[in-house]
N, C-alpha and C positions, 0 to 999 in steps of 0.2 A: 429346837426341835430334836427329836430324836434322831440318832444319825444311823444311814441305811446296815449297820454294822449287822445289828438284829434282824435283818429282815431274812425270811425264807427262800435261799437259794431256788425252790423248786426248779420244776420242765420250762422250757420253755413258752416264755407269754408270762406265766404266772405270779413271778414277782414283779415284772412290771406293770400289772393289773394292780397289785393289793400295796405294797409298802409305800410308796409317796402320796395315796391319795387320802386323805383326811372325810368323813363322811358329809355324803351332800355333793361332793362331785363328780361329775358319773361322764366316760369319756365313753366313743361308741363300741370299746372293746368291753368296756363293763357292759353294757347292754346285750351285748351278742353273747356274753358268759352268763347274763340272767336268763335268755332266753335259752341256753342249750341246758344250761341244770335244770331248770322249769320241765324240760321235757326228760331231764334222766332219772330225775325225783319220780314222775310219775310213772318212769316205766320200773321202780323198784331196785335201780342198778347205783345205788348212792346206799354203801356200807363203811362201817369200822372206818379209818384215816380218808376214807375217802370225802365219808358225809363230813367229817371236818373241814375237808377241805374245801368242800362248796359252800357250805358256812362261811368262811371267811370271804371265800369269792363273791357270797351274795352282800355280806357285810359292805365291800367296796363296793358291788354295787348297787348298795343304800335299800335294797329290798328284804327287809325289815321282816315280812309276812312268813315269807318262803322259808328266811334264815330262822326264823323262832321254831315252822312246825319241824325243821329236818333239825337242830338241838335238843328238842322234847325226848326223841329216843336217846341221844347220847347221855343226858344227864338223870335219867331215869333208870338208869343200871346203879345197883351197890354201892359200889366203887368209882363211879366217874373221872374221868382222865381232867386233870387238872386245866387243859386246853379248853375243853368240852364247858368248862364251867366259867373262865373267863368269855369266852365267846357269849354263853348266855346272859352273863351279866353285860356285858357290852351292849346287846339288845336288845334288855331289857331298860338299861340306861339309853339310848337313842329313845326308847320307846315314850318315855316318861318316867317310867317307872323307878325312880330311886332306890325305895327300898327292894323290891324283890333283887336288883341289881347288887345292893348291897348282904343279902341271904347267900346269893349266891358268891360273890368275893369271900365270905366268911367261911362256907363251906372248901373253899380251897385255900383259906387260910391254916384254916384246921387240919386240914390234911399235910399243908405244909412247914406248921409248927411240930410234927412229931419226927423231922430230921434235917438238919442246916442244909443238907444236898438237896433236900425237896425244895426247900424257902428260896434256895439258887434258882432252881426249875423253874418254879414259880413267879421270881422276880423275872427272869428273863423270857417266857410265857408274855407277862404285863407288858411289858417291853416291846417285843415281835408283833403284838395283836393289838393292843387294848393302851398303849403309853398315852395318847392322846384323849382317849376317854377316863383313864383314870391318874392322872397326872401325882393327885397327891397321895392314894393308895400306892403307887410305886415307888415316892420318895419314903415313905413310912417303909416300905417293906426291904428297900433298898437298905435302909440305914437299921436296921434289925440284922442282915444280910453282913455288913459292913461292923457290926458287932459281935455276932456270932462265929464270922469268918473272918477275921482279920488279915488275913492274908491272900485272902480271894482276889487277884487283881481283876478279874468279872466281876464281881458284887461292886466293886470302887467306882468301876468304869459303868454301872449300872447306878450309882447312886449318884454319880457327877452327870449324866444323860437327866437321871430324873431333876436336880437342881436347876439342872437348863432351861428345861419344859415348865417348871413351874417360876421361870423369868430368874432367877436369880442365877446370872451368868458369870457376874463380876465373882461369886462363889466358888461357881465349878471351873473358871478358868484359874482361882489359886488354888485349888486341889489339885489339876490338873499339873500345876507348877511344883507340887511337892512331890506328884507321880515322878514326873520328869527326873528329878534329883533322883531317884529312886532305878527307875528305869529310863537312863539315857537314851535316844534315840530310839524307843521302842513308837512302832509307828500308829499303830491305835492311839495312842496320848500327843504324840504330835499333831497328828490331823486332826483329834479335837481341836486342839490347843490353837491350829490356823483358822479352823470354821469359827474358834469364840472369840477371837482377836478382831475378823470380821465383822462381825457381827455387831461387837463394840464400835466398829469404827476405828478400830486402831491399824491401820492399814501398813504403813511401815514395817509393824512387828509384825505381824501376819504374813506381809509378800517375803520377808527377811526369814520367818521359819517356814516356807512353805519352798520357799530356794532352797535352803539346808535339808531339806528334807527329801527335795528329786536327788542331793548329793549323795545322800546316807545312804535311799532306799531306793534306786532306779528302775528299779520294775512297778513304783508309785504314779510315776509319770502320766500316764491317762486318768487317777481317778486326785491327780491335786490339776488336771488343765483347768475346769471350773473354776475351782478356788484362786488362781491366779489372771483368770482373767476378768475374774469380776471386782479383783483386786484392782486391776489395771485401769477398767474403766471406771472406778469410782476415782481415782486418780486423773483422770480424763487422758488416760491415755490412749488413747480409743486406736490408733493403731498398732501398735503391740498387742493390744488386745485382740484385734480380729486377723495378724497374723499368727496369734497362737494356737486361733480356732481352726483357720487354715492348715498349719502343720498338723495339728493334730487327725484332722481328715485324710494327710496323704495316703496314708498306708488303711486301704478301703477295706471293709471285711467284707467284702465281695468279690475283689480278690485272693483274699486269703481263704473264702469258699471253693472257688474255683482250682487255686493249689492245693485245697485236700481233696479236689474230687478228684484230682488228676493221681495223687498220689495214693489215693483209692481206687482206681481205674473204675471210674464213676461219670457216665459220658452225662457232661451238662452244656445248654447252648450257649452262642455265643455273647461276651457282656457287647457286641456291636450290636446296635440299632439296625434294623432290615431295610431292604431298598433304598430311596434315598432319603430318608430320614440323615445318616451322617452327614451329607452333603448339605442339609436344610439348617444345621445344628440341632435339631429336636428328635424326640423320639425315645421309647422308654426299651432299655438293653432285655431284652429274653434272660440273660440269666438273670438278673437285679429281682423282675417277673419272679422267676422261680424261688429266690432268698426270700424276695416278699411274703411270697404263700407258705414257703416252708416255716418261717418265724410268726406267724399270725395264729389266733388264735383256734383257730379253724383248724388248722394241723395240728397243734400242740395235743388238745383231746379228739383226736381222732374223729371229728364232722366229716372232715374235707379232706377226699381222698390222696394221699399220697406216697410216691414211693419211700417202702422206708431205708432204705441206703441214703435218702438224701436227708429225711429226716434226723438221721444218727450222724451225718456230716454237719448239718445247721447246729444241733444243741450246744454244741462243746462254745460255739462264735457266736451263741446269746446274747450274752453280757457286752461283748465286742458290738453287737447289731443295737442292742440297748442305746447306748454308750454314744455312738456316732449318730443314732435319729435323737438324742437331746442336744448334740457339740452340733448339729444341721441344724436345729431349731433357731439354737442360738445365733447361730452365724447370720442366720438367714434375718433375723429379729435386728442385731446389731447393725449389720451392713444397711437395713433400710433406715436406720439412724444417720449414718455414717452418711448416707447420700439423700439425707433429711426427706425420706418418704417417710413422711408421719403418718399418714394413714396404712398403710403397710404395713408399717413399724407396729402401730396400734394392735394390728390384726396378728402380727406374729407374736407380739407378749400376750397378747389374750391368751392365746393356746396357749403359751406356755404357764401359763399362771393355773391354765385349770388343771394343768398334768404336774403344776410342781407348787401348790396352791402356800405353802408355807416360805418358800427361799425369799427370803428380804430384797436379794437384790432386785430379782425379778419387779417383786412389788414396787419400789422406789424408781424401778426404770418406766413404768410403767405410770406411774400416779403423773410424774415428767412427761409424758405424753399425753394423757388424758389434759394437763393444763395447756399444752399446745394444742392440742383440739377442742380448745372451749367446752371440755368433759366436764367441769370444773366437779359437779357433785360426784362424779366420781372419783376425780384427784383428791376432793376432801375425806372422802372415806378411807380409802388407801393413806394419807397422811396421819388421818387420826388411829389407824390399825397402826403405822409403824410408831407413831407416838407414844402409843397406850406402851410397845413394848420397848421402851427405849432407846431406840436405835439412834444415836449418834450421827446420822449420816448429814450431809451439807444442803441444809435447807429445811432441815424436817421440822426444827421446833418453829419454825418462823411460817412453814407453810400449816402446822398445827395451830399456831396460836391464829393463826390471820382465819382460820374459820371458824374458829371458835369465839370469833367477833361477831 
């Protein structure tokens, strides 16, 4: 898969809405962003980067109608924004439509055949929007990119993504190896290097660079916990694993809200539960309340009212608030393993499969519990998805071959 590298930083909400979801799966925060464009489109207030950018939001989620009429203005001008023209072609390909799909990549080819910085643009455009829809248009343009620019270490790291996406992993992980000789320790080529190690199944090598890797680059440490505990548990290490998820929780970004409001002189309430909620154990914290609604989508574009001192305090701890409801997901997924509530268990890889519908592991933890719940045609699906893409993991080709009896 492509790795979040690409993906558009925006406001908050925004890229958690659009980069991990593949189309067709639509979570209730896409819904709530169909519905509030739906009403901004009509009231005429969807211009220039903007209307692009509800394009892409309507692309996630999957509303196909809305996204084609608010494109028709962008690609309708002269000159069209090379964005403007992948987008279209993206839905006109969901649509059916190959070739108009194809008119349109051609028209942004052209544009990006007359300078190697545009055919950059371009390729990484493919990349950010549209890599899973046009998988093999991006290794073509990648490797034009990787010719014209030899020394592009973006174009490289754009043409070893695209080799990945089109299964040939065993490829982009020895490019990746000649990266490495090249640029030591450079941490984009590492953390591919541990996601494609993964992914093979090579587990030792992977937990072994992804160690060296919290050494070199220690401010990495949040975005390699993932990768090492999914290392762990395929190793069946299963509690190291879900102590890693636990550390990784201590340090809450809702306390780290509440330190910048303080050091904003930003009066927010308190993270205790009211009356005796404390005293019962349960009870949901007022400020937690507050981080909730400021990070939601409803605040980010401005629906739902609120202050904006607190709003310019949440932004910066996005990624941090991101970050920690997918390392809760997990924990929460794992530990019903860990203390064999399979049904539970069932129910928290669901979610997490629709919010992160490509990670292997996820799938492979999951197909594993579908067979404990007598899901069986479900587990056979999932086996023959990981099969099809070779994954090496312990049990696949045997739970592959036994349904394809």
């Amino acid at each position: 898969m492509l790795t979040p590298t690409y993906c558009w930083p925006g406001p908050p909400f925004i890229s958690g809405v659009i980069c991990p979801t593949r189309p067709g799966v639509i979570t209730n925060e896409h819904r709530k962003v169909r519905h509030w464009l739906r009403q901004l489109s009509a009231e005429n207030r969807l211009t220039g980067q903007t209307r692009l950018l509800a394009v892409r939001l309507l692309l996630a989620a999957d509303s196909l109608y809305l996204a084609e009429n608010l494109i028709q203005t962008a690609v309708a001008v002269e000159n069209p924004e090379p964005l403007a023209l992948v987008l279209a072609a993206t839905i006109k390909q969901r649509q059916g439509h190959d070739e108009l799909a194809a008119n349109f990549l051609e028209q942004a080819r052209a544009w990006a055949d007359q300078d190697p910085g545009r055919l950059l643009r371009l390729a990484t455009t493919i990349a950010n929007y549209a890599g899973y829809d046009f998988p093999r248009q991006l290794q073509i343009i990648s490797q034009d990119l990787a010719r014209l620019m030899p020394d592009s270490l973006t174009g490289h790291l754009l043409r070893i993504d695209a080799l990945a996406v089109v299964g040939k992993v065993e490829q982009a992980l020895d490019e990746l190896g000649q990266l490495a000789v090249i640029f030591p320790e450079f941490y984009p080529v590492t953390k591919r290097q541990s996601a494609k190690l993964l992914q093979l199944g090579r587990l030792p090598e992977a937990f072994a660079l992804v160690e060296q890797t919290r050494i070199d680059h220690p401010w990495s440490t949040p975005d390699l916990v993932l990768a090492r505990v999914n290392i762990l548990w395929l190793q069946r290490r299963w509690r190291e694993a879900l102590q890693e998820l636990e550390e990784a929780l201590t340090s809450s970004v809702f306390d780290l809200f509440a330190a910048a409001a303080r050091t904003a002189e930003v009066v927010v309430p308190s993270d205790d539960p009211p009356g005796l909620w404390p005293l019962l154990g349960q009870g949901v914290s007022p400020l937690r309340e507050l981080v909730d609604t400021a990070m939601s989508p409803e605040s980010a574009v401005a629906v739902k009212p609120i202050d904006e001192r607190i709003r310019q305090l949440a932004a910066p701890l996005y990624a941090d608030y991101r970050r920690q409801l997918r390392l809760a997901l997990e924990l929460n997924a794992r530990q019903a393993v860990d203390r064999r509530e399979f049904f539970a268990a069932t129910r928290h890889y669901e979610l997490l499969r629709r919010q992160y519908p490509d990670e292997w592991p996820i799938l492979y933890d999951l197909a594993g519990l579908y067979g404990r719940m007598a899901q069986f045609e479900d587990a056979a699906a999932i086996y023959r998805q990981l099969a099809a893409a070779h994954l090496p993991y312990p049990g696949v080709a045997e739970a592959a071959l036994r349904n394809a009896q």
